[in-house]
C-alpha positions as CSV (number, residue, x, y, z in Angstrom):
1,X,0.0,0.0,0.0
2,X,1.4,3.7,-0.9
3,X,2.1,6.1,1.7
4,X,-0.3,9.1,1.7
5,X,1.5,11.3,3.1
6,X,3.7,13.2,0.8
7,X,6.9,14.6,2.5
8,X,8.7,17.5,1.5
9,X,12.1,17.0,0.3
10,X,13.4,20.4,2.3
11,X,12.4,18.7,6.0
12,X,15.8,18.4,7.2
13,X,15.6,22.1,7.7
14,X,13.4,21.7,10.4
15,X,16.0,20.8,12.5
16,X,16.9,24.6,12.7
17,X,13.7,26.0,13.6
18,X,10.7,26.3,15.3
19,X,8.7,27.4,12.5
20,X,6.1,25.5,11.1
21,X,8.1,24.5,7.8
22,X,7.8,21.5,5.6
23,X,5.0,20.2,7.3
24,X,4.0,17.6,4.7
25,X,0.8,16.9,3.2
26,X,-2.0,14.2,3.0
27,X,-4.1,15.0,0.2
28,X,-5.3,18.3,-0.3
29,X,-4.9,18.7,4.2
30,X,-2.0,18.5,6.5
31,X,-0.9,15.5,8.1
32,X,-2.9,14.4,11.4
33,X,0.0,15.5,13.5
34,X,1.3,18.7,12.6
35,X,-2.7,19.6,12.7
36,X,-2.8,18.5,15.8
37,X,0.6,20.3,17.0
38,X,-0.9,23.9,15.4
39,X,-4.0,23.1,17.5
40,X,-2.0,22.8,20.7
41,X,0.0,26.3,19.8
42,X,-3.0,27.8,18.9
43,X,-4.4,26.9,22.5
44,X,-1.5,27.6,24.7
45,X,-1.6,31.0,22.9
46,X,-4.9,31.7,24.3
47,X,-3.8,30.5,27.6
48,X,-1.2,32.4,27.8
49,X,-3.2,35.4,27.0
50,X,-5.5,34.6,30.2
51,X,-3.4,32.6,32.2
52,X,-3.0,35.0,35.6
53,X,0.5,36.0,37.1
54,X,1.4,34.0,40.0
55,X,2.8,37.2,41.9
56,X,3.4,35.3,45.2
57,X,5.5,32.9,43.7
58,X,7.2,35.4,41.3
59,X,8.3,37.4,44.4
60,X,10.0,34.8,46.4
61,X,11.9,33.4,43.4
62,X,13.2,37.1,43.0
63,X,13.9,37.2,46.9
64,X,15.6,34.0,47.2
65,X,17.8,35.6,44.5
66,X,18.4,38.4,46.6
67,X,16.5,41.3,44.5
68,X,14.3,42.9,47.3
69,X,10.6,43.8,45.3
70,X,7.4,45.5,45.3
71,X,4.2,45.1,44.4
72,X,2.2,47.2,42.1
73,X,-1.4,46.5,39.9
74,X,-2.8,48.9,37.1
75,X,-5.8,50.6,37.0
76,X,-7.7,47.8,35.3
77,X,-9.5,46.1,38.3
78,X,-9.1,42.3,36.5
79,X,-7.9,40.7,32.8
80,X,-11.9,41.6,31.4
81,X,-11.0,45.0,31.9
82,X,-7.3,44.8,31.0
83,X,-7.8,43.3,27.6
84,X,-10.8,45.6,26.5
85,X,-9.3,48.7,28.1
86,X,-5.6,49.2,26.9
87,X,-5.6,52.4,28.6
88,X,-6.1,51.4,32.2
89,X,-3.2,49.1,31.7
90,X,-1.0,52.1,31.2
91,X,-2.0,53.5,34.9
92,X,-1.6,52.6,38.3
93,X,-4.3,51.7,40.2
94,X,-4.9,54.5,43.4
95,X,-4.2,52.2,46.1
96,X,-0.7,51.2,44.4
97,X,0.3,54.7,43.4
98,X,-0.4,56.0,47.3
99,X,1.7,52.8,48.3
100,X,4.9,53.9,45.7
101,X,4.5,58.3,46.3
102,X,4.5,57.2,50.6
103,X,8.2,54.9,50.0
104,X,10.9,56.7,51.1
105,X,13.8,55.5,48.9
106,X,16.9,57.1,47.4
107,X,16.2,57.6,43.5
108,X,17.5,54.9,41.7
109,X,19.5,55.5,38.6
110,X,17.4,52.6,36.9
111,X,14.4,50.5,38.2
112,X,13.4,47.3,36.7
113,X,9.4,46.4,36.1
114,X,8.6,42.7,35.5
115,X,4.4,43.1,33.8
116,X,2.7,39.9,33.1
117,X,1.4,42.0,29.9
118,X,-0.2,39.7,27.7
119,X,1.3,35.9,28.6
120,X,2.5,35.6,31.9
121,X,4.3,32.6,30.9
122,X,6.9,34.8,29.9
123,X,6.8,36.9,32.8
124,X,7.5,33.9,35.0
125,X,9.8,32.0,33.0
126,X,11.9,34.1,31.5
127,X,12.7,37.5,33.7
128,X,14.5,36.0,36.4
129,X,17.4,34.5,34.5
130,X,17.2,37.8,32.4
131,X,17.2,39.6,35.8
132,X,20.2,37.7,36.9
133,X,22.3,37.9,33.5
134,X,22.0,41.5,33.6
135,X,23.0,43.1,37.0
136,X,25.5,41.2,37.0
137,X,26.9,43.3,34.5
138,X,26.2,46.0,36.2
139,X,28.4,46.8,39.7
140,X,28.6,50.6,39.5
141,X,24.7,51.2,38.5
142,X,22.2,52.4,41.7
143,X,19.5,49.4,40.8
144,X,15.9,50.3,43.0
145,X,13.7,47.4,44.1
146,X,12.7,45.4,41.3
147,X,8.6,46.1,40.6
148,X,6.0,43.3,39.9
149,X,3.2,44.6,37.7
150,X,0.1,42.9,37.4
151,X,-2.3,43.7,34.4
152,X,0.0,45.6,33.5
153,X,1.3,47.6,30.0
154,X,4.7,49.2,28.7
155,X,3.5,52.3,29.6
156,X,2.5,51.5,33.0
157,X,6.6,52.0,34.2
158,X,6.9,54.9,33.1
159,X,4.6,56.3,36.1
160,X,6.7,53.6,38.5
161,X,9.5,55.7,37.2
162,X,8.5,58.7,37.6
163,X,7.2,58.2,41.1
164,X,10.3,56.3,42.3
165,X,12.5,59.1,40.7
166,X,14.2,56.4,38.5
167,X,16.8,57.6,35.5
168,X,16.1,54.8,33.8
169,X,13.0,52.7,33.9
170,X,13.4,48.7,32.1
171,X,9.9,46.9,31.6
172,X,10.3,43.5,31.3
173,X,6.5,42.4,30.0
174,X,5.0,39.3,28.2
175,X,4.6,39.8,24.3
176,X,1.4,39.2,22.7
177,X,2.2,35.0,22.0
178,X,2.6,33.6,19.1
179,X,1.4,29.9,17.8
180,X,5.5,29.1,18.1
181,X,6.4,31.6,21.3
182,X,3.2,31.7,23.9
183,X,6.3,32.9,26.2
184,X,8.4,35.3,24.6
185,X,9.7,38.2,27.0
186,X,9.5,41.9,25.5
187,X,12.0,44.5,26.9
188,X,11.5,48.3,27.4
189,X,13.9,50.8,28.0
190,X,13.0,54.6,29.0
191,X,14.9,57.3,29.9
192,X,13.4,60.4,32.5
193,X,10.3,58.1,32.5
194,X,7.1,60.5,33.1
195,X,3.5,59.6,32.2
196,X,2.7,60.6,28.5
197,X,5.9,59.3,27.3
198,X,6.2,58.7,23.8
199,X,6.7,55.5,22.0
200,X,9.7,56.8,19.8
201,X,11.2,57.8,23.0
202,X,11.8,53.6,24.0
203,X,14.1,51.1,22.7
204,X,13.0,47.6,22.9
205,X,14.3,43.9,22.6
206,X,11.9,41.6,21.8
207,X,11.4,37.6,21.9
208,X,13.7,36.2,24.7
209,X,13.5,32.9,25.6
210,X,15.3,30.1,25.6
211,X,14.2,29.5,21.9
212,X,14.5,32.7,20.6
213,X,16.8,35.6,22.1
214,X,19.4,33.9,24.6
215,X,19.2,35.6,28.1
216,X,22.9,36.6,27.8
217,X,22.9,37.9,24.5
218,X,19.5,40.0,26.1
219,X,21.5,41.0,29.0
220,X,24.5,42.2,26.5
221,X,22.2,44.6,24.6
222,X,20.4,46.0,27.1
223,X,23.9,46.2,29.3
224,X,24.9,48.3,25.9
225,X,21.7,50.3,25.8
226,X,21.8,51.5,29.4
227,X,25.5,52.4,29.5
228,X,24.7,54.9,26.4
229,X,21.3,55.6,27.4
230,X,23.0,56.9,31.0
231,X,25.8,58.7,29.0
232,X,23.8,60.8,26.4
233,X,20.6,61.2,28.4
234,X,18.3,59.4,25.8
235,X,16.8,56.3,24.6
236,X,14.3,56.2,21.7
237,X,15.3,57.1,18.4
238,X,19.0,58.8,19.2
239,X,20.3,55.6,21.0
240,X,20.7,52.5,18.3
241,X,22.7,49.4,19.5
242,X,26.2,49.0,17.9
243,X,27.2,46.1,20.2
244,X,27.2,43.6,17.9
245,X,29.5,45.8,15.1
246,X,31.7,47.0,18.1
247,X,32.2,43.1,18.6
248,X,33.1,42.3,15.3
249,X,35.1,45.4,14.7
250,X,38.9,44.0,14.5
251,X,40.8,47.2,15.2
252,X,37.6,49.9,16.8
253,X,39.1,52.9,17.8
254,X,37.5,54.6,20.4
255,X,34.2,56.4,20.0
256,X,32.8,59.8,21.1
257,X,30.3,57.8,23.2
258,X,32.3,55.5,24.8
259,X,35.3,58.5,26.2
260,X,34.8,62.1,25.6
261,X,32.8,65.0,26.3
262,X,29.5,64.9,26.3
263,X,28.2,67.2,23.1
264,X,30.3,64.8,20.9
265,X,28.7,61.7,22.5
266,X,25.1,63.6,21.5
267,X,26.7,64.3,18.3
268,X,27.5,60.7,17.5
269,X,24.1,59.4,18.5
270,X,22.2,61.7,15.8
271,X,24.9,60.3,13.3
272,X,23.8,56.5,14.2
273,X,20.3,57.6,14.5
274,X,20.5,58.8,11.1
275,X,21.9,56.0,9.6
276,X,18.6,54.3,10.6
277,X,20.3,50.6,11.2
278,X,18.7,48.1,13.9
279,X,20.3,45.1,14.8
280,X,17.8,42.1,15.0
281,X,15.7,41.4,17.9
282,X,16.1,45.2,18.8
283,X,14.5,48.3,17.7
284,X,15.3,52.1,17.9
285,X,11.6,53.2,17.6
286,X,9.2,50.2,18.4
287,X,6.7,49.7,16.3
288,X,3.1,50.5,17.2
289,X,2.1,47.8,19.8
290,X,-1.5,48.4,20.6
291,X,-1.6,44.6,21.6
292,X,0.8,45.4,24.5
293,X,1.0,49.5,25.4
């Protein structure tokens, strides 16, 4: 008897990614199991979309780590609200915004925000060992207590920032999930955080996880990114990430931004904003994400 299904002569491929490639066919359908595996995606998407942050948990794993926290919520009251009202995301609720203004703390030159946004999966899995990959970097930086968001939105740090006095505030929120990445971890970075911030005045990195963007190769941009950011007095549009040319540079001399006064370091970061080049997994001005801010 003849095989029906009818394999595609490019599967080895699949050995190098998740993506749903040369998936085969029977007839004029899909095979039974990759039907079956895009059924599963398609519902750990949705359950990662209104699976709830386990804040408790998420708190003493960061404590046992030895990152003292607090705890913050958004103005939207549950995940109803929260996914129809994108705006109340972006807010802290009253009770948490009297709790953060009453704190009496030394500002910190950069706070970090972990959101649940929308997949807590990623929230949980991945901001720890992101956490961990990148203070360690980071010896000679004033770090503030590390903030736990619930229903929360990109936006939402920036009045956690502006409260706590922060330089530098770093979201670290769940991205809307995909049907191959229901826990991929977005990353935020705002300088002089106020509310009303502007998108184009953010950099992100987006998609780490295991499978995607390696925590260390995360922690090595944003290390990047906050050096400069703290140097110029920017992020957004001015500030692009060179790391990865520095790296491969044999001989790089010196730049204005890395020693020198401070008008040639702002003069150096219009000339790579103008050259308009992002690395992958990083933008200079993130794109609209309605699904997230």
């Amino acid at each position: 008897m003849n095989d029906p299904l009818e394999k595609n002569p490019w599967s080895a491929l699949r050995q190098f990614t998740q993506a749903r490639i040369a998936l085969g066919r029977a007839g004029n359908s899909l095979p039974t199991a990759p039907l079956l595996a895009f059924n599963l995606s398609h519902a750990q998407a949705r359950d990662a979309v209104h699976h709830p942050l386990d804040a408790d948990v998420l708190h003493r794993q960061l404590q046992d780590a030895g990152f003292s926290t607090l705890d913050v919520h958004s103005a939207a009251p549950d995940r109803a609200h929260y996914l129809r009202r994108p705006d109340l995301g972006r807010r802290l609720s009253d009770e948490s915004r009297d709790a953060l203004t009453r704190l009496s703390l030394d500002p910190p030159e950069v706070v970090f925000v972990i959101g649940d946004g929308l997949s807590a999966f990623a929230a949980s899995r991945q901001s720890l060992p992101l956490l961990q990959a990148v203070t360690k970097r980071m010896s000679d930086w004033r770090i503030g207590p590390v903030v736990v968001a619930r229903q929360a939105r990109v936006a939402l740090g920036d009045e956690i920032g502006e409260i706590l006095g922060a330089k530098l505030v770093v979201m670290l929120i769940g991205e809307r999930p995909g049907l191959s990445s229901p826990d991929s971890l977005g990353i935020y970075l705002t300088y002089a955080p106020k509310v009303g911030t502007a998108d184009s005045l953010r950099n992100c990195i987006s998609n780490v996880r295991p499978e995607g963007l390696s925590y260390e190769a995360a922690a090595h941009k944003l290390h990047y990114l906050l050096t400069h950011a703290r140097r110029l007095g920017l992020t957004g549009v001015g500030l692009k990430d060179d790391s990865d040319a520095l790296l491969d540079a044999p001989q790089a001399q010196p730049s204005a931004i890395e020693g020198g006064d401070e008008s040639s370091a702002r003069e150096a970061a219009t000339r790579l904003a103008n050259l308009g080049a992002s690395q992958p997994g990083i933008k200079g001005a993130p794109r609209r994400r309605q699904d997230v801010e």
